[in-house]
C-alpha positions, 0 to 999 in steps of 0.5 A, a space after each residue: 548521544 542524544 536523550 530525551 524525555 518523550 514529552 519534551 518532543 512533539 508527537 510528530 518528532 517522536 512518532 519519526 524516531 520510533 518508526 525508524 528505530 523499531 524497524 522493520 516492521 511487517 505490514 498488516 493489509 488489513 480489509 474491512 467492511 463499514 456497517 453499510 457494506 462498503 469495502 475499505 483497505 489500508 496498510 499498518 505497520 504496527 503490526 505482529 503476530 502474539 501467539 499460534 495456539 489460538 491464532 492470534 494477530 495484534 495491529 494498531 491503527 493510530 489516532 492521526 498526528 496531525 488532528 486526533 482523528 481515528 481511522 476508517 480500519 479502526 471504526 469498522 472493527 469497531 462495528 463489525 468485528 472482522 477484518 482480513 490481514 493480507 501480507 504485503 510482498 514486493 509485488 503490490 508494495 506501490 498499491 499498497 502505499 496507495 491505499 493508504 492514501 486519505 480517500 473520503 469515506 466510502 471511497 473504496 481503494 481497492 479500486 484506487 489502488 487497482 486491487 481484486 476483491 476476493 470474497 472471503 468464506 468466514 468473514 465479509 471482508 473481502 480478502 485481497 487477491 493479489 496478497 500471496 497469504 490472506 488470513 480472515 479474523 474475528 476482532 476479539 479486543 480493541 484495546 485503546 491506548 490514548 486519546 491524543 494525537 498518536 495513540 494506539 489502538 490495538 486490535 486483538 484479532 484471531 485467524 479463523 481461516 487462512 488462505 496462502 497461494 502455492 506458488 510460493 511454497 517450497 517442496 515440502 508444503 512450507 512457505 519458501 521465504 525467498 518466493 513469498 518476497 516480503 516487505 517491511 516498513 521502517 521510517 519515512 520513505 524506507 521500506 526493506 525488501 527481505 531477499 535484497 535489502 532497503 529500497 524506497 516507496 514515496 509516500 502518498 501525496 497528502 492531496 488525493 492521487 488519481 488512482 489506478 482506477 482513473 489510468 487510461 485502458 490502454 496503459 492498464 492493458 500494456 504488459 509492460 506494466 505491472 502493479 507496482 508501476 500502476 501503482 506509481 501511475 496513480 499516486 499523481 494528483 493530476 495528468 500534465 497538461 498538452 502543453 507540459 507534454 509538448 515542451 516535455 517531447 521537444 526538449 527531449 531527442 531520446 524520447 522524440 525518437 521513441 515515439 516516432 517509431 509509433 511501436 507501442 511497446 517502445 513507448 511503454 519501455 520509455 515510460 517504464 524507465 522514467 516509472 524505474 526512476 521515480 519519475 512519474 510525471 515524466 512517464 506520464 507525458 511519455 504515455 499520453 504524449 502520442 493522444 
């Protein structure tokens, strides 16, 4: 068995074995607002909820590893004293990841990872519409636990309203856990979805995605896509070019035939397969191969 002291691994190292050793983890998609109003959302894995009488959240925005920088959610808590937890399930895993992405500051990913901004009714946050259970807080404690690269902050929050979608309740007016799907954060690409079990979500590029916002109409449109495909379609830090294109379609008989038959839908499904195998640029040459 190895042992270690953790001051003898370096923040990175020791981050990696505790994300993947306290696992799974629920996912705190927490919507804030900056004191000039502009929206904000990002993921938090370090996340959980400490007691129900009052109502009480705890989630932890870390100081960043890589150059001791605090994040976007954590001042904005900071300055307003209100955030909205939304819970992630399947259906908006890979716009969840996307948002997690180092967009500059005022850049609002709700729109880069093609969310609904909800008004909230007690908070200004805005809630996220597409989360099958939103909760709107009032920040009660921030709780700094370090100063290095790493260290916590843990943000005290009570629920002063709940929102939870019908569609996944039981006959009984309880939320039906096989319909509310889900998902947990364990260590680097993993994620468990709670009725099927591991899957993977590749992590955002360290250089800016796209984002949903900057996918072309006629994909956001198709119904062959849901948001987890166009979340996947937005995590590229740029399109192919037409030359990439065209050695992609000659190359490639099964996709030739596809798009000669000129049936939208046909295309679509092609690009979804590569999309279903975490081939994105692939599915994006498919798409763009018929402008």
């Amino acid at each position: 068995m190895l042992s270690f002291e953790p001051h003898t691994l370096s923040p990175a190292q020791l981050q990696g074995y505790l994300q993947s050793a306290v696992a799974p983890r629920p996912i705190a998609f927490a919507s804030t607002i900056d004191e000039k109003g502009r929206p904000n959302l990002s993921p938090f894995s370090f996340f959980n909820v400490f007691s129900s009488n009052p109502p009480i959240l705890v989630f932890s925005p870390a100081r960043r590893v890589r150059n001791n920088t605090t994040k976007h959610t954590l001042e904005n808590c900071k300055a307003t004293k209100q955030v909205v937890i939304n819970v992630v399930n399947y259906d908006i895993v890979q716009q969840a990841s996307l948002s997690s992405t180092e967009y500059l500051d005022g850049v609002n990913e709700f729109l880069k990872s093609g969310l609904t901004m909800l008004p909230s009714e007690m908070v200004k946050p805005y809630r996220v519409a597409e989360s099958p259970v939103q909760m709107e807080c009032k920040v009660n404690e921030i709780i700094a636990l370090g100063e290095q690269g790493g260290a916590g902050n843990l943000i005290i929050c009570e629920v002063v309203k709940i929102h939870i979608s019908e569609a996944i309740l039981d006959d009984k007016g309880m939320i039906d856990q096989s319909k509310i799907d889900l998902v947990a954060r364990l260590g680097g690409n993993w994620y468990s979805r709670s009725n099927q079990g591991l899957f993977e979500v590749e992590k955002p590029l360290s250089t800016l995605g796209i984002g949903v916002d900057s996918i072309p109409d006629f994909i956001m449109e198709s119904p062959v896509f849901d948001g987890n495909d166009l979340g996947k379609l937005g995590n590229v830090e740029a399109l192919p070019t037409q030359e990439e294109i065209t050695i992609f379609v000659q190359n490639n008989t099964a996709v030739k035939g596809v798009l000669s038959s000129d049936d939208t839908d046909k295309i679509h499904l092609k690009a979804k397969e590569y999309l279903n195998n975490n081939d994105v640029l692939s599915a994006w040459k498919v798409l763009l191969a018929k402008l």
